[in-house]
N, C-alpha and C positions, 0 to 999 in steps of 0.2 A: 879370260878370253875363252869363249865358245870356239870348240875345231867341228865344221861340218862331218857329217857319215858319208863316206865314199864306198860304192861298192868296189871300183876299180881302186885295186889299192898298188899296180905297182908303181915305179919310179916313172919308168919310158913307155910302157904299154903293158895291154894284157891282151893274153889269147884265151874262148869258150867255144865251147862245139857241143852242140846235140845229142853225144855219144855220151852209154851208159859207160861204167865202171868196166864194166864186160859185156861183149855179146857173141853168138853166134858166128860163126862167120867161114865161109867156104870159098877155098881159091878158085879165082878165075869168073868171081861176080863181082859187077860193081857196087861200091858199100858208100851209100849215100850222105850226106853231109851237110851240115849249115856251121859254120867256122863265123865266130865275132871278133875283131880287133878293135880293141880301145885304144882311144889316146887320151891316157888322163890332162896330160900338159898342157900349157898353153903356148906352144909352137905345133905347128905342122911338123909329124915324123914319116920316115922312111920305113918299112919297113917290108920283112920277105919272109915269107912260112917255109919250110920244112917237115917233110913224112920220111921220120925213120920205123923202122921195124925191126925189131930185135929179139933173140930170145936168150933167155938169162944173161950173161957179161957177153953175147956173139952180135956182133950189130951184123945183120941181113941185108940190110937197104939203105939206104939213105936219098933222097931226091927233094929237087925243089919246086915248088908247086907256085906253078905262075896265076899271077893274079891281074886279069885286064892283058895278057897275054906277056904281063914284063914278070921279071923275077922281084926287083923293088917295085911296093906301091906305098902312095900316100895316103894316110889318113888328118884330116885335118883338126886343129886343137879341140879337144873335149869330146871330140865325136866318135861313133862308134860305126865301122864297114862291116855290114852282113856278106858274108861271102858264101855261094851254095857253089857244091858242085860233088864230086865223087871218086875214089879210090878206088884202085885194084891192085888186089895182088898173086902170085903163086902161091901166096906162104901162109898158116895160119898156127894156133897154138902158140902166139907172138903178141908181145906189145907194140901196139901200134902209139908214139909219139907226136906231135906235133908241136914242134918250136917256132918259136917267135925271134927273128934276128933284129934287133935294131940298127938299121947302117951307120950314125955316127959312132957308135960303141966298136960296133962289128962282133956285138956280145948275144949269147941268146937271154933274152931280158923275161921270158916265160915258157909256158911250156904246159899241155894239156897229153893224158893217155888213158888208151883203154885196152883191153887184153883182148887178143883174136882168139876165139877159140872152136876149135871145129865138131860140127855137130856130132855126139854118139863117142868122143875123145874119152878117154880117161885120166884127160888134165882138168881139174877139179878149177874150176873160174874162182875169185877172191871172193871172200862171203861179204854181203853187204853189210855195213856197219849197221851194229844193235842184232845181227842176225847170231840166233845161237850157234857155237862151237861143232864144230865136224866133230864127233869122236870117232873117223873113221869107217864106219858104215857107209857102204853108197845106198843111193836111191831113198825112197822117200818112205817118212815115216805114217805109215797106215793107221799106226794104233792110237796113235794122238789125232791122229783125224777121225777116228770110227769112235772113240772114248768123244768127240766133241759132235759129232752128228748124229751120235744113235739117238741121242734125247729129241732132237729134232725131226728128225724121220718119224719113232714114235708116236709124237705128240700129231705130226699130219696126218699119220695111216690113222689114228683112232677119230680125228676131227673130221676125216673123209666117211669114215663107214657111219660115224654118227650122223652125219647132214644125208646122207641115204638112206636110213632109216626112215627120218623122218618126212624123206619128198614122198619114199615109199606109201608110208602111214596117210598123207594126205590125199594121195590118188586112189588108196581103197575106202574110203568112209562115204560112207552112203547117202544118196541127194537129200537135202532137205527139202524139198518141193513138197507142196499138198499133191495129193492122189488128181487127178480127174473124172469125172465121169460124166458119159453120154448121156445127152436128153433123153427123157420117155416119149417115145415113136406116138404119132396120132391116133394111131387104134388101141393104144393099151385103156 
């Protein structure tokens, strides 16, 4: 027996949002959002989000974020609710959470985060997977960018001064026209 590919793979639901791994982010603006709830099942479930903020083991925040203006909303079997809207906080250089509570459980059955982190900080954001290792240096490396663009740069400064040369060469070469010359006047 064939088992279908599900992308929604929890038991009771899943929670997805728009938000990178890490971003940017400075207190006291709103930090915009689109939030997905799945229901894999086939019953209609209950369900209610959650935005904690925390930094390392100190939880900062914690609130519940009403949906349709209720704390529980329904999503109906199989189907998925686009929820837009947006957060604010005091606090940044935090992970921002967001859980998913199922009411007949009263359990949080998922769960999405991404790290606050504020511009110009010297909290280094998580490296993207497949990105190479900090070896502790900040800021960015020049030489592996100028070791990969000098060939580049070169090859256009030489393909620029050559194509001038040659529009050059074509605007001085001299008319091919024949000569003309004036009739002989009635008296000669």
């Amino acid at each position: 027996m064939s088992r279908a590919l599900s992308v929604m793979g929890g038991a009771a639901g899943d929670v997805f949002w728009d938000l990178p791994p890490w971003l940017y982010y400075t207190p006291g603006y709103d930090l915009g959002l689109s939030v997905y709830v799945a229901n894999p099942t086939d019953v209609e479930q209950e369900y209610a989000l959650l935005a904690r903020l925390s930094r390392d083991t100190t939880q900062i925040s914690e609130e519940a974020l009403p949906v349709f203006g209720y704390t529980w909303f329904e999503v109906e079997p199989g189907d998925v609710e686009k929820l837009k809207g947006s957060l604010r906080f005091s606090e940044t250089n935090a992970v921002l959470t967001l859980l998913l509570h199922e009411k007949d459980s009263g359990e949080v059955i998922d769960s999405v985060a991404t790290m606050l982190v504020s511009p110009g900080s010297s909290v280094l954001p998580p490296a993207w997977p497949g990105a190479p290792v900090n070896t502790g240096t900040s800021g960015f490396d020049w030489t592996s960018l100028m070791g990969f663009m000098l060939p580049v740069l070169m090859l256009g400064m030489v393909a620029s001064a050559t194509k001038s040369k040659k529009d050059q060469a074509k605007k001085l070469e001299p008319g091919k026209e024949p000569v003309k010359q004036l009739p002989l006047g009635r008296g000669s």
